[in-house]
N, C-alpha and C positions, 0 to 999 in steps of 0.2 A: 376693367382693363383687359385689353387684346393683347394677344402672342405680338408682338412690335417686328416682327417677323412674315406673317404672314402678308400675302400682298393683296387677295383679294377671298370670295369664297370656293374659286376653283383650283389656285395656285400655293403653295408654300416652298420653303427650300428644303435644297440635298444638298449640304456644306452652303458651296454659293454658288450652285445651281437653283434654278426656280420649276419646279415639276408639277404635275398633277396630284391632287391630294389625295387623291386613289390610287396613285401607285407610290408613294413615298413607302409605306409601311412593308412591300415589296421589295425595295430596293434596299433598304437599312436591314430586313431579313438575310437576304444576299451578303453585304457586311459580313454579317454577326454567324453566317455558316459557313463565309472563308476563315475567320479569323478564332473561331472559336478554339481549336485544337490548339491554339498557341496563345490563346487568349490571356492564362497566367503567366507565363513568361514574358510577354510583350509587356504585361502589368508593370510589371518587376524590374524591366529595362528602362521602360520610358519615365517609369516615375523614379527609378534609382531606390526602388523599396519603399519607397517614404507612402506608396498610397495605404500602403500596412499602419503608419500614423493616422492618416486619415481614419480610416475605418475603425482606427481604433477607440479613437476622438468621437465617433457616431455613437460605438457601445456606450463609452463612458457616458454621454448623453440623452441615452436613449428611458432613462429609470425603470427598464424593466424586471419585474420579479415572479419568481417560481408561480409558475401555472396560468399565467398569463398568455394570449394568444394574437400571436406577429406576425404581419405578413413581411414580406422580404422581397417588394415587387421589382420587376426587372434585376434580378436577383443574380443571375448568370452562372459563375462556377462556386458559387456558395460561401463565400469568406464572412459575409454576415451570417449567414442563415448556421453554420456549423456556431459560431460563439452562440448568437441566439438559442441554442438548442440546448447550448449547456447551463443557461441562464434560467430558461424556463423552466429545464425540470421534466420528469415524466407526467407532472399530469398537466403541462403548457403543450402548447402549437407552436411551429412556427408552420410558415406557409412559403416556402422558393418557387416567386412566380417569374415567370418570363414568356414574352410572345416568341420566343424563339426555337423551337425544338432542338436544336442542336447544341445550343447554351443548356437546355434542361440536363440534357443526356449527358453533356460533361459534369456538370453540376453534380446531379446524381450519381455517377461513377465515383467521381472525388470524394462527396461526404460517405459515399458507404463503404469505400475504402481507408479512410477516419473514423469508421467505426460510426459515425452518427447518423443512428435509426432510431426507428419507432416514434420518435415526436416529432417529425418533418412530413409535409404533405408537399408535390410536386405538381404544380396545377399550371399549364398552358396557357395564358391571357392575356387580352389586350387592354393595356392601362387606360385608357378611353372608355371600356365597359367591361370593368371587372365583376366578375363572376360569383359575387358575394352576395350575402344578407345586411340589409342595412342595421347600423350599431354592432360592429360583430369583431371589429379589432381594439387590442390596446394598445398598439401601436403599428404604423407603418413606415418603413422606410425606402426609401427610392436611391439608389448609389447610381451614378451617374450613366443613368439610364433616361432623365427624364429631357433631355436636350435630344436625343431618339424619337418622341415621341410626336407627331401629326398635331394635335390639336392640343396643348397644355393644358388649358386651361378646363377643358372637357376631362383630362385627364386629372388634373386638380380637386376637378366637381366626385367626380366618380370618387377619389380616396378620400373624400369629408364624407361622403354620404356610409361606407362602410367602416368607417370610425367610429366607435361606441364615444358617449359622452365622456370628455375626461382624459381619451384619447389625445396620441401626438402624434405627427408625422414630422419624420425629420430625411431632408433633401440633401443628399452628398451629391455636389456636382460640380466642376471645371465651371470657371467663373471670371470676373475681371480684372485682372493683377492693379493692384492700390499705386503701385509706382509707374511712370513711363520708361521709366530704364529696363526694367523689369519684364515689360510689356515687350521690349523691344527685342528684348533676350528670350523670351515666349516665344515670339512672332517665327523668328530666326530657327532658334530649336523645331518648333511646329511645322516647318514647311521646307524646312530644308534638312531636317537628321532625321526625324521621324519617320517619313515615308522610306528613306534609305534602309533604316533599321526596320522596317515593315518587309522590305523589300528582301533583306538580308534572312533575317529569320525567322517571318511567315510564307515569304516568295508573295508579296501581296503589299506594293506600295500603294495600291491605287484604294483600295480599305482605309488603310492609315491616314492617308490624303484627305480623303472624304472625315476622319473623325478631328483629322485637325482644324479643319472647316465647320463641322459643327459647333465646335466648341465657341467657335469666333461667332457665331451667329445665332446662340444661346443667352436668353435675355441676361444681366447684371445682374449685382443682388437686390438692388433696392426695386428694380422693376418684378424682378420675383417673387419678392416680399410682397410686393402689392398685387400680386395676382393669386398669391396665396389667400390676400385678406377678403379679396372679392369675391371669391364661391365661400367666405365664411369662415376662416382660420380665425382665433383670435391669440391674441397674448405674440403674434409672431415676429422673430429676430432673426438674426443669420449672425456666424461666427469665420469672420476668413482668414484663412491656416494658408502657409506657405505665400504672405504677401500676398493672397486675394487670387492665388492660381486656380485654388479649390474654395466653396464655402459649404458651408451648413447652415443651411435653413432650417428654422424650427416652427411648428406655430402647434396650436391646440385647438380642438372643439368640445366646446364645452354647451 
């Protein structure tokens, strides 16, 4: 199963623009280096706190224990990767990756100003071809980062193939609200408060614009679900929090 997105092999989208698939990864960098400096507070607004449940919902999920070794892909200002850090322990990893350097740098700034060093490694990459040894995580997580990304499903293959046997990956990501009421009060919120409050306190509505866009044009769960199982996930489910605004996908390779 395909990205239900993509239109052809030269073209995909940017929100619901249809661009070059060689400069998408360019333009979503742009994003993510205006917005990045307000990046946690924009969090905090648009979600009303609540993405704080969410991600909390992941740990609790996630079974990891002391000395185990995480990646934390598309990772950003580190709100997983700081719990993960205290979960693994001195002799665990984790790994805050992101193709974005200016995401890294806050990132990094934030966790060592929380104090959490020494078992975090800060690595630049592109979820498409990560920079790993095949079998080498116990877990990966992806926080809504992977609707960002060019080619899913490439990017799907990549994080089965550095997943040790046994392994999980679990997907936090904006998703497709269960209700039509619901949906409607999404739609409304997304395109009409959000870029004002983009606009207000990043000075950058045309960012938020574009992530509200994505989100609309980010596959469902069950079509996720099945593009997890295709490069190879098994055992996989999804969990959705907030009426289906956000889900969790789960799967395993074993």
């Amino acid at each position: 199963m395909t990205d239900k997105t993509a239109v052809d092999n030269e073209q995909t989208h940017f929100g619901f623009k249809q661009v070059d698939k060689d400069r998408k990864a360019a333009m979503v960098a742009d994003v993510f280096h205006s917005v990045a400096a307000k990046y946690d507070v924009m969090n905090d607004l648009m979600s009303m706190g609540i993405h704080r449940l969410w991600k909390r919902f992941t740990i609790d999920c996630s079974g990891v224990r002391p000395g185990q070794t995480v990646l934390d892909l598309a990772g950003g200002t580190g709100d997983l990767t700081a719990k993960f850090s205290r979960l693994v322990g001195e002799k665990g990893t984790v790994v805050l990756a992101d193709i974005n350097d200016a995401m890294l740098k806050v990132g990094r700034e934030k966790l060592r100003n929380l104090g959490v060093v020494g078992n975090v490694q800060y690595v630049q990459a592109n979820a498409e071809e990560l920079p790993f040894p095949d079998n080498h995580f116990d877990l990966i997580t992806i926080a809504f980062g992977l609707r960002n990304v060019t080619d899913k499903d490439k990017a799907l293959a990549s994080m089965y193939r550095i997943l040790k046997p046994g392994g999980r990956l679990l997907v936090l990501e904006f998703s497709k609200p269960e209700h039509d009421w619901l949906n409607k009060v999404y739609d409304m919120y997304s395109f009409h408060i959000l870029p004002k409050m983009g606009q207000l306190v990043a000075n950058d509505a045309e960012s938020y614009q574009y992530l509200a866009e994505s989100i609309r044009m980010h596959p469902d769960q069950e079509t996720l679900k099945g593009m997890m199982e295709a490069v190879g996930f098994e055992q996989t489910s999804y969990h959705n929090l907030t009426g289906g605004i956000v889900a969790l996908h789960r799967g395993f390779k074993f």
